[in-house]
RODO-2510 file (C-alpha; in nm, 4 decimals, decimal comma):
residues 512
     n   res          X          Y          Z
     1     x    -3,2703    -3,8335     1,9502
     2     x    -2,9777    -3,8877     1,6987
     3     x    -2,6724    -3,6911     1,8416
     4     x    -2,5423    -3,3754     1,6900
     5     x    -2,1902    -3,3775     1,8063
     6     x    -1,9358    -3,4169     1,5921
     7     x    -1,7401    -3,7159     1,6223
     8     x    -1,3998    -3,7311     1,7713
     9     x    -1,0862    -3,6825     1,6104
    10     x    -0,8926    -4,0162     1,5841
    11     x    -0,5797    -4,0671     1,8366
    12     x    -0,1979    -4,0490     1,7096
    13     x    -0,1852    -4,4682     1,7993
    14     x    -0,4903    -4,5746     1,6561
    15     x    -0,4282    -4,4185     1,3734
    16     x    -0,1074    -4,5206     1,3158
    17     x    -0,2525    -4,9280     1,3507
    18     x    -0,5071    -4,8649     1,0950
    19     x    -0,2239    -4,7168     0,8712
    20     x    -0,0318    -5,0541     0,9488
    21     x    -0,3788    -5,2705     0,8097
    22     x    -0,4314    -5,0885     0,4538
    23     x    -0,3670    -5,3007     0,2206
    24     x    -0,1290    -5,2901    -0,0675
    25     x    -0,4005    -5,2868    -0,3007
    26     x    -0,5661    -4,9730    -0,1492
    27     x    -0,2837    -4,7637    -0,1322
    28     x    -0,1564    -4,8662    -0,4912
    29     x    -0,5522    -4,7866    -0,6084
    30     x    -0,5743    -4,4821    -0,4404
    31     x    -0,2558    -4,3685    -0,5910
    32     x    -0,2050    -4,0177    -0,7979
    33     x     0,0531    -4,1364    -0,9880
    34     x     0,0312    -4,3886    -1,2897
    35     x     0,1998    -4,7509    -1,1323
    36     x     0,2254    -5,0881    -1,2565
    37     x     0,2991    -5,4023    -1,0765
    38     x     0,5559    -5,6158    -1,3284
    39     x     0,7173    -5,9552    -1,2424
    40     x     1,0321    -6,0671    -1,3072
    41     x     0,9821    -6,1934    -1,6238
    42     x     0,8226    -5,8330    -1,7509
    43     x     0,4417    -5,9677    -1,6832
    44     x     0,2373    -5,6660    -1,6110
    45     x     0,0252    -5,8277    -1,3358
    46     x    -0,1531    -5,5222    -1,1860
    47     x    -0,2240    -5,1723    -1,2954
    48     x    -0,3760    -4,8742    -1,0971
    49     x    -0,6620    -4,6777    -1,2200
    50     x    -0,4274    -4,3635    -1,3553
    51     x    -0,2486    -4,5940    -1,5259
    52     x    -0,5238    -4,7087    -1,7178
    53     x    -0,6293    -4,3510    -1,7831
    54     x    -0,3027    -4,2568    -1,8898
    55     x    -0,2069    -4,5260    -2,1089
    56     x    -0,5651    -4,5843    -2,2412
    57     x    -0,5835    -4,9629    -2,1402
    58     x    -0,8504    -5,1264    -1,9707
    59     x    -0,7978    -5,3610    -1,6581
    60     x    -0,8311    -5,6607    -1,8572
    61     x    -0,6319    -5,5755    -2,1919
    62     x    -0,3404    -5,4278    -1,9109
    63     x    -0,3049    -5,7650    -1,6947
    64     x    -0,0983    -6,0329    -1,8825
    65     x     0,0542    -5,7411    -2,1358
    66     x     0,4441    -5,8030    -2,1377
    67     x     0,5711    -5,4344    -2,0676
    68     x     0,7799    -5,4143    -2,3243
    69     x     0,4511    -5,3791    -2,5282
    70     x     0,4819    -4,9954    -2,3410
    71     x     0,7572    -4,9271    -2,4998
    72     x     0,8869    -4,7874    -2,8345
    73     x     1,0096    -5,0352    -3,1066
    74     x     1,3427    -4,9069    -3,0831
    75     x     1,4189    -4,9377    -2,7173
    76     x     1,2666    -5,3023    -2,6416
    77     x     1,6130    -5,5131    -2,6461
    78     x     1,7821    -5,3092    -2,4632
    79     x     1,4532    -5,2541    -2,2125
    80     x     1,4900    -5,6418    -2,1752
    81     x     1,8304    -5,6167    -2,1014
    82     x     1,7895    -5,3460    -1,8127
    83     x     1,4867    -5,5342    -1,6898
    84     x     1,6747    -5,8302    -1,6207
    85     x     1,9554    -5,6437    -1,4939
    86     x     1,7266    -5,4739    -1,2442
    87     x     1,5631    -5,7707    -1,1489
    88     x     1,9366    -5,9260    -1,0991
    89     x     2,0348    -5,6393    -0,8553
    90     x     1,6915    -5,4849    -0,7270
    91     x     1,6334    -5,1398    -0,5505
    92     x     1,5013    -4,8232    -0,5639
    93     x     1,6267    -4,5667    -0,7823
    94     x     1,5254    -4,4075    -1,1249
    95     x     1,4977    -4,5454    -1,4440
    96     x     1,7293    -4,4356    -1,7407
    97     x     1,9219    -4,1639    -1,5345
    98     x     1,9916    -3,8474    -1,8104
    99     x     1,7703    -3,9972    -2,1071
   100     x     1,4797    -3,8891    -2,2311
   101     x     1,1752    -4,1751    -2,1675
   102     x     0,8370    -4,2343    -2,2960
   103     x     0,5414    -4,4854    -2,3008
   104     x     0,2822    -4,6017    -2,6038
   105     x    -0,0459    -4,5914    -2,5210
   106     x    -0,2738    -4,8426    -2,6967
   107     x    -0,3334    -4,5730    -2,9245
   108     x     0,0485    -4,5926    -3,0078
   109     x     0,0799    -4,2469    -2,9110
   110     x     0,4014    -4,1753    -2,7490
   111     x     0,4080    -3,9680    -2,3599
   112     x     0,7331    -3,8096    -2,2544
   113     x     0,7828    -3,9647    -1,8838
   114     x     0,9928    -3,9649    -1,6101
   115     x     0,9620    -4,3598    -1,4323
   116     x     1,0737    -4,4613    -1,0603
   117     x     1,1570    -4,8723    -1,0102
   118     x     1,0757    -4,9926    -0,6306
   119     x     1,1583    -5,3968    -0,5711
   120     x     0,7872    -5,5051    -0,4087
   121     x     0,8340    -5,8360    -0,2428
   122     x     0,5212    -6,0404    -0,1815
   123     x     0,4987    -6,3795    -0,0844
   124     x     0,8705    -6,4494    -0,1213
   125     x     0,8335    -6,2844    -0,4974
   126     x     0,9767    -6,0121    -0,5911
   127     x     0,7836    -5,7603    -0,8196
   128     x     0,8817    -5,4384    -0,9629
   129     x     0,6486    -5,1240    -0,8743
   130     x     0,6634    -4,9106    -1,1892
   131     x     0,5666    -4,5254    -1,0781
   132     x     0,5122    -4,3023    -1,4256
   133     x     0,5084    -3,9624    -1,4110
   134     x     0,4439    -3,7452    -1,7070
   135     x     0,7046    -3,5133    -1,7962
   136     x     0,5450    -3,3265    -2,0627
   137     x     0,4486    -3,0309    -1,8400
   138     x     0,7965    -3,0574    -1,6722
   139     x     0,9682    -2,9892    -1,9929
   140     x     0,7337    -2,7875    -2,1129
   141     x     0,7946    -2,5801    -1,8338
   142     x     1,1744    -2,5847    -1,8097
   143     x     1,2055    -2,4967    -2,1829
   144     x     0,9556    -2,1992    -2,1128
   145     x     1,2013    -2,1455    -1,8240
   146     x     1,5147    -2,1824    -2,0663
   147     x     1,3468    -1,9394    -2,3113
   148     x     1,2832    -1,7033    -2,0727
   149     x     1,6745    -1,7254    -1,9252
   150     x     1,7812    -1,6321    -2,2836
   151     x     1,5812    -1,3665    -2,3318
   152     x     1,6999    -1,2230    -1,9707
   153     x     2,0083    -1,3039    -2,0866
   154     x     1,9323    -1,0788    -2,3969
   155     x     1,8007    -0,7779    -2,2060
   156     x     2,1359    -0,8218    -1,9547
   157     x     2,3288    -0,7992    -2,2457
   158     x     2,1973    -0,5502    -2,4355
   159     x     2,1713    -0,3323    -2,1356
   160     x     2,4960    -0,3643    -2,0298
   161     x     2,3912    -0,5500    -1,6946
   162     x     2,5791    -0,7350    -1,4748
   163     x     2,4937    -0,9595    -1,1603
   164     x     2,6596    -1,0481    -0,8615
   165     x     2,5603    -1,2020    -0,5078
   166     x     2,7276    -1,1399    -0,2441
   167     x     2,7368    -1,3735    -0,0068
   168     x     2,7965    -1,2322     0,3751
   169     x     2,8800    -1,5702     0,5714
   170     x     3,1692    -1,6391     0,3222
   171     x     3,2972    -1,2766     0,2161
   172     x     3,2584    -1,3886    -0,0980
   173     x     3,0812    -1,2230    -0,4225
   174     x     2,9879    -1,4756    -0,7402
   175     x     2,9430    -1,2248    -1,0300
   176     x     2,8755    -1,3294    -1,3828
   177     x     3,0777    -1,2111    -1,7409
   178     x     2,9599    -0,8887    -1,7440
   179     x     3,0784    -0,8050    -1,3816
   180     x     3,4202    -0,9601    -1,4364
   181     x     3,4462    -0,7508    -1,7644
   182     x     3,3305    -0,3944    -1,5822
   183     x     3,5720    -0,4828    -1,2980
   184     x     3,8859    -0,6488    -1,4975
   185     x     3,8841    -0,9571    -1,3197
   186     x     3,9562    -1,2918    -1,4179
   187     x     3,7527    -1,5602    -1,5486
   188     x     3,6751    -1,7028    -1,2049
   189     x     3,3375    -1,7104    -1,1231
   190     x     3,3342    -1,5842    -0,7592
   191     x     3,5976    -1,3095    -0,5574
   192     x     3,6672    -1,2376    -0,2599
   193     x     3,4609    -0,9416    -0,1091
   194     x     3,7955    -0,7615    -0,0159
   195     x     3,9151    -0,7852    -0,3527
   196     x     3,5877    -0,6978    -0,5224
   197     x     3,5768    -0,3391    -0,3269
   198     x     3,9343    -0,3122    -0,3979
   199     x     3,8291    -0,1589    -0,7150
   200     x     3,5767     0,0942    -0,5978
   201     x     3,7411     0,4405    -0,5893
   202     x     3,8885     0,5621    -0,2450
   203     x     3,6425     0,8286    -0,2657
   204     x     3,3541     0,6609    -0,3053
   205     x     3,4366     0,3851    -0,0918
   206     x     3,2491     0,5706     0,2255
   207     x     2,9041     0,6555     0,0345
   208     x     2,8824     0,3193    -0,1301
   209     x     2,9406     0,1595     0,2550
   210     x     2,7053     0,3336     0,4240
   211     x     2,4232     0,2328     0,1110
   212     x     2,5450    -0,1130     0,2455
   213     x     2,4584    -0,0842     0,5949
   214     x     2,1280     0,0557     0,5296
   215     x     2,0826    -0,2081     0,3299
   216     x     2,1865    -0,4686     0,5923
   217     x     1,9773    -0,2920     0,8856
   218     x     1,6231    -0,5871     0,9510
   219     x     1,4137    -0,3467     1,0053
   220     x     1,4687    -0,1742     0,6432
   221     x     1,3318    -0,2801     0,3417
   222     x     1,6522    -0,4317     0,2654
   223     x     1,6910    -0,2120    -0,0646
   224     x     2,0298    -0,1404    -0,1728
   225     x     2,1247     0,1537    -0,4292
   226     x     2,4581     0,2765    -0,5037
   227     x     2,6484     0,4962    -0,7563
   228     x     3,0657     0,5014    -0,7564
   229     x     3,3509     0,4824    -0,9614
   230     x     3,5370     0,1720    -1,0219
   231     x     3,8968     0,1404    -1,1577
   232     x     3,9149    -0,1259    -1,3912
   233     x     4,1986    -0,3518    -1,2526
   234     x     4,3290    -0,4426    -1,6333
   235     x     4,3337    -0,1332    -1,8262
   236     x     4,3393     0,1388    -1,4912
   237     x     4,0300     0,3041    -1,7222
   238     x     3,7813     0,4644    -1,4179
   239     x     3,4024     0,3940    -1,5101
   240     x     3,0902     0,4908    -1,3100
   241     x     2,8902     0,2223    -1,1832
   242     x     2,4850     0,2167    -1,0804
   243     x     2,4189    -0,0854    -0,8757
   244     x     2,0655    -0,1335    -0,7558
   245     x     2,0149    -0,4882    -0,5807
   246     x     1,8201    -0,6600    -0,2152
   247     x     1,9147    -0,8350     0,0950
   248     x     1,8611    -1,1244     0,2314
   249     x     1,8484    -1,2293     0,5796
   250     x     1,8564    -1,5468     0,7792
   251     x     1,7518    -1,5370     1,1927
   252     x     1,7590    -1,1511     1,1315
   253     x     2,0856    -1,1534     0,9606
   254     x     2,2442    -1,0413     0,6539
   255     x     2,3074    -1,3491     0,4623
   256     x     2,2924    -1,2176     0,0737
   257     x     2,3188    -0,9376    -0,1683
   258     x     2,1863    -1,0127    -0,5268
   259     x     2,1566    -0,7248    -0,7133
   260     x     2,2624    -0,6108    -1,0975
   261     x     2,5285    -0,3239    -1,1586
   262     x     2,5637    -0,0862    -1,5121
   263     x     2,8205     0,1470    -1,6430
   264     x     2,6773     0,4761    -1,6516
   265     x     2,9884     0,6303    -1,7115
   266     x     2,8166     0,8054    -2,0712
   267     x     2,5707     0,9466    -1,8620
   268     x     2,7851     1,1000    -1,6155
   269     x     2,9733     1,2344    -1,8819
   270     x     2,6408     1,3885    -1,9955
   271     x     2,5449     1,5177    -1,6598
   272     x     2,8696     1,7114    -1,6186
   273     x     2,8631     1,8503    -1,9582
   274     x     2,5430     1,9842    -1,9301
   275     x     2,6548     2,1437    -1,5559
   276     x     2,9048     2,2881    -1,7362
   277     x     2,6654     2,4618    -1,9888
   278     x     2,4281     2,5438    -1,7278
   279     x     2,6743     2,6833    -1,5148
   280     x     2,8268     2,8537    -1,8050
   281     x     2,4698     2,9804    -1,8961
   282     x     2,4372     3,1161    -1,5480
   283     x     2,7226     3,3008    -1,5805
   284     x     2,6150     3,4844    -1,8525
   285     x     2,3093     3,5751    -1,6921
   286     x     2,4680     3,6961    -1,3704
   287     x     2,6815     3,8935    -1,6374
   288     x     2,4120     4,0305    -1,7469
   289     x     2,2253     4,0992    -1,4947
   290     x     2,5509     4,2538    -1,2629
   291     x     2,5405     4,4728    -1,5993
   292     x     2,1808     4,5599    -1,6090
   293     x     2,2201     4,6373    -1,2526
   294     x     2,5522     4,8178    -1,2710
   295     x     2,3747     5,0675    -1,4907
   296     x     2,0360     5,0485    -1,2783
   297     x     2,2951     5,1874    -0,9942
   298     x     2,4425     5,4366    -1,1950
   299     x     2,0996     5,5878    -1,2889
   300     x     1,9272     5,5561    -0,9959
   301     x     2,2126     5,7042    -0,8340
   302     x     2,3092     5,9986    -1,0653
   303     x     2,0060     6,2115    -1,0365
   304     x     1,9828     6,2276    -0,6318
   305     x     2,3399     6,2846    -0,6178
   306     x     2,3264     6,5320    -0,8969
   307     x     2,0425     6,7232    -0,6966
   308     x     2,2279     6,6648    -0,3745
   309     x     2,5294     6,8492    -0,5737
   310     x     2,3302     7,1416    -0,6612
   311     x     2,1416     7,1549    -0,3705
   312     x     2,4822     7,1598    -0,1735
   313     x     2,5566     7,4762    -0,4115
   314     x     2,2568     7,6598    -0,3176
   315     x     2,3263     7,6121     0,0733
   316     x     2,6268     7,7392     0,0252
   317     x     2,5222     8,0278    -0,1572
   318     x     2,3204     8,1194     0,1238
   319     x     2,5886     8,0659     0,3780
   320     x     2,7471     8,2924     0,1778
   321     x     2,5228     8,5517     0,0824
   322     x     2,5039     8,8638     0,2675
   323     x     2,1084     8,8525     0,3287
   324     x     2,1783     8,5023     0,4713
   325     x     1,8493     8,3236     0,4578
   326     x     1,7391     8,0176     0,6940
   327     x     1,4359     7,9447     0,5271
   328     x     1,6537     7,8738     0,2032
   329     x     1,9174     7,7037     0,3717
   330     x     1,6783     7,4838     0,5597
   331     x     1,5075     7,3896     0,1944
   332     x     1,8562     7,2962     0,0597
   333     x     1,9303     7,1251     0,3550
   334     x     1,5644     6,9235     0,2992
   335     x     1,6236     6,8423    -0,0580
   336     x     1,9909     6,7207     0,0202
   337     x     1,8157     6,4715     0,2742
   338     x     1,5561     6,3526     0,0743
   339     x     1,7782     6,2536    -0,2316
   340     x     2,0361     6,0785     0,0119
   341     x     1,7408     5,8901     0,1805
   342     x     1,6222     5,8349    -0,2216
   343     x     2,0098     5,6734    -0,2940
   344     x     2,0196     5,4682     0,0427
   345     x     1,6767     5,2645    -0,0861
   346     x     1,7840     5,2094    -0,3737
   347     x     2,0612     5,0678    -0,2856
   348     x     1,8732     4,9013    -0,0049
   349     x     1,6653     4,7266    -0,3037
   350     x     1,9727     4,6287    -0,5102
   351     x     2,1123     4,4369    -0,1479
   352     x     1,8166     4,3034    -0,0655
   353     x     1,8076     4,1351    -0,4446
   354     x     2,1776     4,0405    -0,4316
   355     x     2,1109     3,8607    -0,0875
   356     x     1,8170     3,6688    -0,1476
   357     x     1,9357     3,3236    -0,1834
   358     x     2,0488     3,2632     0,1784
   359     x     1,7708     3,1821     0,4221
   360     x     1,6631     2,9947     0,7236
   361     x     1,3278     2,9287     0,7733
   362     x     1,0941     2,8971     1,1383
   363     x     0,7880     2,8884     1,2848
   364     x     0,6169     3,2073     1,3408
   365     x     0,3229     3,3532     1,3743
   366     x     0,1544     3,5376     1,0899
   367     x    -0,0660     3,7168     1,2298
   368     x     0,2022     3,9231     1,4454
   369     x     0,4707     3,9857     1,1599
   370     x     0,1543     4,1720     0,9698
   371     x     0,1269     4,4129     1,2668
   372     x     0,5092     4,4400     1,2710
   373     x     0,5367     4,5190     0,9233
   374     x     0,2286     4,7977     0,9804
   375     x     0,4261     5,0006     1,2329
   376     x     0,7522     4,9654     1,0291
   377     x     0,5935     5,0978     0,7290
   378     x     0,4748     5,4058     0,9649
   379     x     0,7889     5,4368     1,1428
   380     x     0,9843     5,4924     0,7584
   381     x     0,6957     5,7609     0,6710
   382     x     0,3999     5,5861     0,5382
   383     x     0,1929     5,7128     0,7368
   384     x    -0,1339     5,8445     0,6029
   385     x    -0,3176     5,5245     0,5478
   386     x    -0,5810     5,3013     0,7710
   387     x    -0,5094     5,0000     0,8051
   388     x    -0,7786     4,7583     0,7912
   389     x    -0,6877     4,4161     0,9546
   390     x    -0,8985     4,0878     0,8413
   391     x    -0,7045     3,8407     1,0616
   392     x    -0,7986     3,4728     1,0991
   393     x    -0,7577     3,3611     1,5119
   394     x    -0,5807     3,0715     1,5706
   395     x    -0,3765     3,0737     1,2329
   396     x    -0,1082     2,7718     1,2891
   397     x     0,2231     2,8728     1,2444
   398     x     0,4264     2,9530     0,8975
   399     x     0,7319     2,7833     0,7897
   400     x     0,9925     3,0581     0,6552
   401     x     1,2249     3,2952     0,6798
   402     x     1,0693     3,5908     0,9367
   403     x     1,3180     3,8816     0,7957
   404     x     1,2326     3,7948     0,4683
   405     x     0,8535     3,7986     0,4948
   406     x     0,8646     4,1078     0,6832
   407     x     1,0515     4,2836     0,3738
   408     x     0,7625     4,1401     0,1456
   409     x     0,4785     4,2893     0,3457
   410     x     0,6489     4,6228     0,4060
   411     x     0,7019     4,6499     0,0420
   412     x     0,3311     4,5956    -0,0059
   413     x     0,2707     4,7821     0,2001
   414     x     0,4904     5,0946     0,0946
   415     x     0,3371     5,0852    -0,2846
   416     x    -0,0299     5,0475    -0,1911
   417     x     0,0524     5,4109     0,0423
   418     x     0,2563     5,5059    -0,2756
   419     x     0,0026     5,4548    -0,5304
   420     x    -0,2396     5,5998    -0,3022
   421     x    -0,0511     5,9520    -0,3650
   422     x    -0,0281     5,9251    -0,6430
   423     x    -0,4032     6,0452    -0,6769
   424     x    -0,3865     6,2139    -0,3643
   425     x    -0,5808     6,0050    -0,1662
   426     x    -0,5060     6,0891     0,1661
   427     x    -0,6153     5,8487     0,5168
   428     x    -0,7168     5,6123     0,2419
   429     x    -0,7320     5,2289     0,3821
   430     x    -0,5110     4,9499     0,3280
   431     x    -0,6556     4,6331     0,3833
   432     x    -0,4424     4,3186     0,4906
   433     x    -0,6150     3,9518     0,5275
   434     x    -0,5148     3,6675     0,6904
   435     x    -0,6634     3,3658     0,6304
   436     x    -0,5906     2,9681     0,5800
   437     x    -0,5640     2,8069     0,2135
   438     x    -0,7364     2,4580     0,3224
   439     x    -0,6747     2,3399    -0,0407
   440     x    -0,2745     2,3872    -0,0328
   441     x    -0,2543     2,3700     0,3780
   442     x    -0,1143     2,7107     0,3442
   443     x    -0,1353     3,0533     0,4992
   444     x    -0,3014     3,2824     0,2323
   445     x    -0,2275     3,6984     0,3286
   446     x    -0,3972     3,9775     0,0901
   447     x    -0,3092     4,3618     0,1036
   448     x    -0,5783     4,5619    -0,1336
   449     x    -0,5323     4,9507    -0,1604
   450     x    -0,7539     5,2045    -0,3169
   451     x    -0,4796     5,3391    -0,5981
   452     x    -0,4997     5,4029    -0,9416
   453     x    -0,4705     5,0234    -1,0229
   454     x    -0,1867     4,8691    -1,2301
   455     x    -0,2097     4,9533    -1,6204
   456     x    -0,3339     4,6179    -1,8447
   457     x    -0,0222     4,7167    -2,0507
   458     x     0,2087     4,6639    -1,7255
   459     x     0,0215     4,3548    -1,5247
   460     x     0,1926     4,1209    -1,7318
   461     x     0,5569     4,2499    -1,6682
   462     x     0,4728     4,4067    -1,2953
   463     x     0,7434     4,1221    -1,1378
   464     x     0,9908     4,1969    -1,4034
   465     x     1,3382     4,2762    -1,2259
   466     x     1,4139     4,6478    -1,3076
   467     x     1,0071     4,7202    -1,4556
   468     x     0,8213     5,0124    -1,2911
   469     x     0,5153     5,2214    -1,3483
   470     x     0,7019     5,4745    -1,0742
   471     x     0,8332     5,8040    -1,1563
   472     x     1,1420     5,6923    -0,9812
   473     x     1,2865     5,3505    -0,8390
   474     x     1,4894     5,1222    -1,0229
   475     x     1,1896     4,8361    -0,9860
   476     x     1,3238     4,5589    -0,7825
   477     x     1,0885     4,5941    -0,4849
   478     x     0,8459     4,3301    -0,6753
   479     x     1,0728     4,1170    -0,7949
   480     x     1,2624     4,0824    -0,4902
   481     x     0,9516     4,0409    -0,3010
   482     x     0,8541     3,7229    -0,5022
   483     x     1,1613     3,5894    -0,5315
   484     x     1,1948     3,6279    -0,1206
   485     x     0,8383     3,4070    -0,0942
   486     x     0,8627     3,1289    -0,3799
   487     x     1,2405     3,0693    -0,1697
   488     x     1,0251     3,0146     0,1078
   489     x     0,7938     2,7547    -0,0105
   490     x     0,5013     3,0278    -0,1107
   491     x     0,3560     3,1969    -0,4408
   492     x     0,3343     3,6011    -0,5096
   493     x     0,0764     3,6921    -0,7499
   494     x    -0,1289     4,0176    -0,8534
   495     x    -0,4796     3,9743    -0,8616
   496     x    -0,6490     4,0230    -1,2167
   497     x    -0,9650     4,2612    -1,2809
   498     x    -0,9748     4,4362    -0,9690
   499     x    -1,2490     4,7303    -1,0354
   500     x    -1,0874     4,9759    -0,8233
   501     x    -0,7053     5,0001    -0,6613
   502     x    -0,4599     4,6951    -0,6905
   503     x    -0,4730     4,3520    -0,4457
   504     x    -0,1512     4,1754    -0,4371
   505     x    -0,1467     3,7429    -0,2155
   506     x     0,0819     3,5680    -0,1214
   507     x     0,0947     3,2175     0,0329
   508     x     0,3383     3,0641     0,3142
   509     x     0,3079     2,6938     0,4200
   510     x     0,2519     2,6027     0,7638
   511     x     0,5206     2,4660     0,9742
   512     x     0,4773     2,0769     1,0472
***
């Protein structure tokens, strides 16, 4: 049977003495390139298939053709001339060195071409081996690439760009016009790296280093971003500068930074002016609000402390009166307490408001803080409710402020019992659920009471600082409350068409 193997792969030595047998003529056949073999007195005396195919000869019409029948009109004295020169002095090198060549076919067609001269010797006779390679696509290609420079160029300019390289092993940063013009330097093309941060303002000198390092770090992505202020070394004018630019590294090193820089001084400009106005426009608000409040306080405030005044006047009318009477003293007393207590959460509210920007946020469990907030509710006097607890085991912890949260439910808390009196309903049920938002990876908690509901006139302005559908309050509790849980990474929201009572949810994210 015929063997299957495949057959062995041939040694380094026997190889190489093969090599060392091919024959001129089946290297020169086998060639890519288009070559012709030309004697000394310009005799083409061989030509390899591509030559044929690219100067549209056949074997016989090529052999015997002087070569100066290959080139144009115009050239083929002084082609004579350099051929006899050549032949005078042979060796290797390129033909007409910065001048554009080309070659006639037999069509007369003329091909753009780059040719190589090699002296052949053979027999004792020297022969020039005439390599042609067409240049067409080479120029074709570096005026695409010349085209596309300018309109780079274009784009640099008209955006105001500028690039430099830095380059780490000499300290040294090549920057074009642009750079040179943004930095007031001179007109030479490179700096040195000590003279190029020079200009960088003493301020920004730090920020713009460390957005270095990171930049020089091998395990990075080698990205390199930086803003800062340059002083301009000719005029002293101070400019902001974007510079946005990647490293490159050699063994693991930092070798070079290439990147592009832009003045973006206008838009700096910009960004503080419209700080300014929003800062400005803040202002006003807190104005406005500090007013709003200011006379929230001084209504909420004047009728407890005007009963407290004239409940003060009838305890001491008692005190006074001959038929002193407890049971009228103790009823002054009462209604003295309950406006103080009606003053101190108000004022609680107003705080609580005030203070809600500063917080710092934990894990904890959600679950627990609703039971808290339950017995703090009942410990401040809302008591006649059942609670009804819907809570989700194995809840994974919340991300936010504790304190905070605990105000939120409490609050809920305090106007579901609230609303709940309002109609009398007495041991009605509060129900608080627990459960997990899988869609938003969030902790989702419910409290529904059994109330009057919230009027369609007031659902849409029921979070509206200093809004309330309470006979008294100055109607911060819900606007506090969802400014407390959107600071903390949640939502606070009212549910719509609720047939009975009201159902307020809010969401907290988990902790990572």
């Amino acid at each position: 049977m015929p063997s299957t193997s495949q057959p062995d792969h041939l040694s380094h030595n026997t190889l190489k003495n093969l090599i060392k047998h091919l024959s001129f003529e089946t290297i020169f056949s086998a060639a890519a390139d288009a070559m012709l073999l030309v004697d000394n007195a310009g005799v083409i005396v061989q030509a390899n298939p591509s030559a044929l195919t690219l100067l549209e000869y056949s074997a016989e019409e090529m052999c015997g053709l002087a070569v100066e029948a290959l080139i144009p009109i115009s050239y083929r004295n002084h082609h004579q001339h350099q051929r006899q020169s050549y032949f005078n002095n042979p060796e290797k090198r390129a033909m007409g060195k910065g001048t554009a060549l080309f070659a006639l076919t037999a069509s007369g067609k003329k091909i753009a071409v780059d040719i190589s001269l090699s002296p052949v010797y053979i027999k004792d006779q020297i022969y020039a081996l005439t390599t042609f390679y067409v240049a067409g696509h080479r120029r074709e290609a570096e005026e695409a690439l010349r085209i596309s420079e300018e309109r780079l160029q274009l784009a640099r300019r008209s955006a105001g760009l500028g690039v430099f390289d830095f380059d780490a092993k000499q300290n040294i940063v090549h920057w074009d016009e642009r750079m040179r013009e943004l930095w007031g330097g001179d007109s030479d093309a490179t700096i040195s790296y000590e003279k190029f941060i020079e200009a960088i303002h003493p301020e920004d000198r730090e920020a713009r280093q460390t957005a270095l390092i990171l930049a020089t770090d091998p395990t990075g992505t080698g990205e390199y971003n930086a803003e800062f202020r340059i002083i301009n070394a000719k005029d002293g004018t101070e400019h902001w500068i974007a510079t946005t630019g990647r490293m490159h590294f050699e063994d693991n090193h930092a070798s070079r930074l290439v990147g592009i820089a832009q003045d973006i001084t206008e838009r700096k400009r910009l960004e503080t002016k419209l700080q300014e106005q929003r800062s400005e426009t803040e202002s006003i608000f807190k104005q406005q609000v500090a007013a709003r409040t200011a006379s929230a306080i001084a209504h909420e405030l004047n009728q407890p402390l005007a009963a407290i005044s004239a409940y003060s006047e009838v305890a001491l009318h008692a005190l006074s009166d001959a038929n002193f009477s407890t049971d009228k003293l103790k009823r002054a007393l009462e209604g003295c307490v309950a406006q103080a207590q009606r003053a101190g959460t108000s004022l609680h509210e107003l705080l609580a408001f005030l203070q809600a920007g500063n917080i710092v946020v934990a894990p904890f469990d959600l679950n627990a803080l609703v039971k808290d907030a339950l017995n703090i509710a009942r410990s401040d006097g809302y008591k006649e409710f059942q609670p009804a607890l819907d809570l989700e085991q194995n809840l994974p912890q919340v991300l936010a402020n504790r304190i905070q949260i605990q105000k939120v439910l409490v609050n809920l808390i305090r106007n579901a019992v609230e609303a709940m009196r309002s109609i009398g309903a007495n041991n009605a049920t509060i129900t608080v659920t627990v459960r997990t938002n899988q869609n938003l990876n969030m902790g989702h908690v419910s409290v529904q009471d059994s109330g009057p509901g919230i009027p369609p006139e007031a659902v849409k302005r029921i979070f509206e600082p200093f809004f309330t559908t309470k006979p008294t309050g100055i109607g911060m509790g819900l606007a506090i409350s969802r400014a407390l849980v959107e600071s903390n990474g949640g939502q606070l929201w009212l549910e719509p068409n609720v047939e009975s009572g009201a159902v307020f949810h809010f969401t907290l994210p988990f902790a990572p």
